[in-house]
N, C-alpha and C positions, 0 to 999 in steps of 0.2 A: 875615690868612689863614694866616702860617704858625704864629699862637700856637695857632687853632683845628685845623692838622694836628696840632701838636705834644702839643694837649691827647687827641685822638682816638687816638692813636700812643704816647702813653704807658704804659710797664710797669707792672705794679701793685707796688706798695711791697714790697719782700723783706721786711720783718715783718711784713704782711698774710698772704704766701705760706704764709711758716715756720708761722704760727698756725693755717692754713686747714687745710696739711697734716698738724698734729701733730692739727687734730681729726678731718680721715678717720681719719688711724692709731687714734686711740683709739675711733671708733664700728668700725673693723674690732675691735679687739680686744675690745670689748665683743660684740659679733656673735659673734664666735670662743667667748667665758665661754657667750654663751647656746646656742650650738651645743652647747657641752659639759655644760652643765647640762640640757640636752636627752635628751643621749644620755647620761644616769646612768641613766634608768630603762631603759632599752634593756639597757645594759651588765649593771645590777642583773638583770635578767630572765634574760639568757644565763648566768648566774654560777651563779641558783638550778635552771636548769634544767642546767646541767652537775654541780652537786654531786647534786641528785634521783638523775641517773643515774648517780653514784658516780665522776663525773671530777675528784676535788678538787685533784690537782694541776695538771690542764690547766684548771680554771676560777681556781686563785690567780695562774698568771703570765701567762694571757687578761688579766685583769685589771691587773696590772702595765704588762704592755706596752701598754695601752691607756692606760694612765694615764701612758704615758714618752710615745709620741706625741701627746698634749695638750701636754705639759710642751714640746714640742720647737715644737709649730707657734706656741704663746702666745710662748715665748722669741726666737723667729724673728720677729714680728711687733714685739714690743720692741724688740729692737738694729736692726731695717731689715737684718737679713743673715742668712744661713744659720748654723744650728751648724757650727763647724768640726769639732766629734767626734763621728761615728758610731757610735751603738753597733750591734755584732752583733747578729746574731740572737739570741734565747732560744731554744734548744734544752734537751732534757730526754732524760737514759736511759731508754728503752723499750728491754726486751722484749720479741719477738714469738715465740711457736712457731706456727710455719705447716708444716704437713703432718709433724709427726713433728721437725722441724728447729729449731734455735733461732738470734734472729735479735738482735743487740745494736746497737741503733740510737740515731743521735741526732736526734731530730726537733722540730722547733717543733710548739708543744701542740696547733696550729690541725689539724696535719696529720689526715687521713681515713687510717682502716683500707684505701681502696681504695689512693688515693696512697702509702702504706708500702708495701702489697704490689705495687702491679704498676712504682712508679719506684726503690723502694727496694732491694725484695727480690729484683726483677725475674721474677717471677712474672704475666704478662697475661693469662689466660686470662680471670681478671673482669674487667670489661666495665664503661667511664664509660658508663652511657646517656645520662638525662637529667640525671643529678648530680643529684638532689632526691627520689631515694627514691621515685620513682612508678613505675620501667618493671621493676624485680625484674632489670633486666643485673647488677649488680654481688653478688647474691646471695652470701655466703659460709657456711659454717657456723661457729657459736661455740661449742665445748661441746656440738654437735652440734643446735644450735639456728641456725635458718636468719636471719640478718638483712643488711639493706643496708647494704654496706660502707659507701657515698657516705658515708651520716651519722652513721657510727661514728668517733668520735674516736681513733685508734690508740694513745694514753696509758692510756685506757679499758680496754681489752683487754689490757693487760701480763700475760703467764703465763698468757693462757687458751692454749687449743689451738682455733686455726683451721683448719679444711681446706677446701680453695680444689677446683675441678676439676682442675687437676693433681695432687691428693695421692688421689681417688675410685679411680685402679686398682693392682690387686695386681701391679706390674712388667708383664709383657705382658695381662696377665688384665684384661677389663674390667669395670669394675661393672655388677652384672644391671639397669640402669636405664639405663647406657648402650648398653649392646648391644637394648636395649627399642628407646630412640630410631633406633638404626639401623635395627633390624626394622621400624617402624612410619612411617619414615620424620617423625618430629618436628622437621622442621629444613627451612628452606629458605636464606636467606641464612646462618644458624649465626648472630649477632652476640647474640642474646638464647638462645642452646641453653645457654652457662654458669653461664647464672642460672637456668634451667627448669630442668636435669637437678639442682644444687644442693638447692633448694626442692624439687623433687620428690622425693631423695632425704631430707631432712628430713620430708617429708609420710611418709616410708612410716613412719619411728618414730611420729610423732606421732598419726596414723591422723587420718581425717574424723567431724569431730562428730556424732551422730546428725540425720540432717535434711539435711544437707550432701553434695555430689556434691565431686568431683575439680577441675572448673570452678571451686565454690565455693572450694575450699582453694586453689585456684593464681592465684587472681583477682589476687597482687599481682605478678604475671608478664606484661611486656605482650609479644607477637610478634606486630610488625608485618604478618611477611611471612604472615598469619592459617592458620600451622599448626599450630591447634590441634587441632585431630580427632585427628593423629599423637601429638601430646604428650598428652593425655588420655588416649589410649589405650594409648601406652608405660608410664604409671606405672599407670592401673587392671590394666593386665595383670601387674607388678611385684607391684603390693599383694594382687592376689586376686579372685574373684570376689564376694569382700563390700566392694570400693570400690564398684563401682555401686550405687547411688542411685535 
């Protein structure tokens, strides 16, 4: 009786163990290779769509840093132990001129034009909506070209000239698109007025296509709190009686 406890109660051999677990570790690390050979085409794809739009510095050290976080998690899983050396962040010199002002900043490449201006610059007026470039909150102008901060790389933008809603008035003097939206009352919570009045004001240079109403141009503005009669009517009224459609 007690050979049969003794058989049932018995540990399995520590060279069995050591083998059993040097082959999880290595189907983990294999796992790990094909994760990572996975995500080249991914990484490849971001690389070519940041160079397209002329980000080549923030798409070479994307890519770097990406390629040190592999290198870190594979090494991690060889030794059975953390890296003892940290590397820093990658940061990079950008230049920002926002409203007339010039701004010398160091930022990791990852960073968004909105993230620079409103935790960097400390300028809030633009607005995180959705972070994905669907709600028009974050509106800024570039070279007086209206785009969504959210998904503007701030490296991108070095020595352009941005103007945010705070840079639109002449010291007490408001812009005629602002004083529109008060007159017409364009605003109910205000959380998306930053990014309407913005675009808006971009609309008035660009003018509406033929065919196209004021709604049509403003369509990448979303407000919730649904004040738009007010806001359509503040910028057709700005632009003239040849905005309506």
């Amino acid at each position: 009786m007690e050979d049969k406890k003794s058989e049932h109660c018995s540990l399995p051999d520590t060279d069995e163990s050591e083998e059993s677990l040097n082959h999880e570790t290595d189907d983990g690390l294999d796992f790990l290779a094909l994760l990572s050979e996975d995500g080249e085409a991914r990484r490849r794809f971001l690389i070519q769509s940041l160079i397209a739009g002329g980000g080549f510095a923030s798409a070479y050290l994307l890519l770097n840093q990406d390629n040190v976080g592999i290198a870190e998690i594979l090494q991690t899983g060889r030794s059975g132990r953390a890296v003892n050396s940290v590397n820093p962040a990658i940061t990079i010199p950008v230049s920002l001129r926002v409203n007339g002002a010039s701004h010398q900043l160091q930022l990791e490449p990852q960073t968004t034009l909105l993230d620079a201006i409103r935790e960097r610059i400390g300028l809030t007026g633009s607005k995180k909506g959705c972070d994905r470039g669907q709600c028009g909150a974050c509106t800024v102008l570039a070279d007086g070209h209206r785009i969504n901060s959210c998904l503007a790389l701030a490296a991108s933008y070095d020595g352009v000239e941005i103007t945010t809603i705070e840079g639109l008035a002449n010291g007490d003097t408001l812009h005629p698109l602002q004083e529109a939206f008060i007159k017409h009352d364009g605003f109910q919570c205000g959380y998306c007025t930053p990014g309407q009045i913005m675009s808006g004001v971009a609309l008035l240079k660009e003018g509406c296509p033929p065919g196209m109403s004021v709604r049509d141009c403003m369509s990448g503005n979303i407000c919730r709190c649904g004040a738009y009669n007010g806001i359509f009517a503040a910028i057709e009224e700005t632009m003239g009686p040849e905005s309506r459609v």
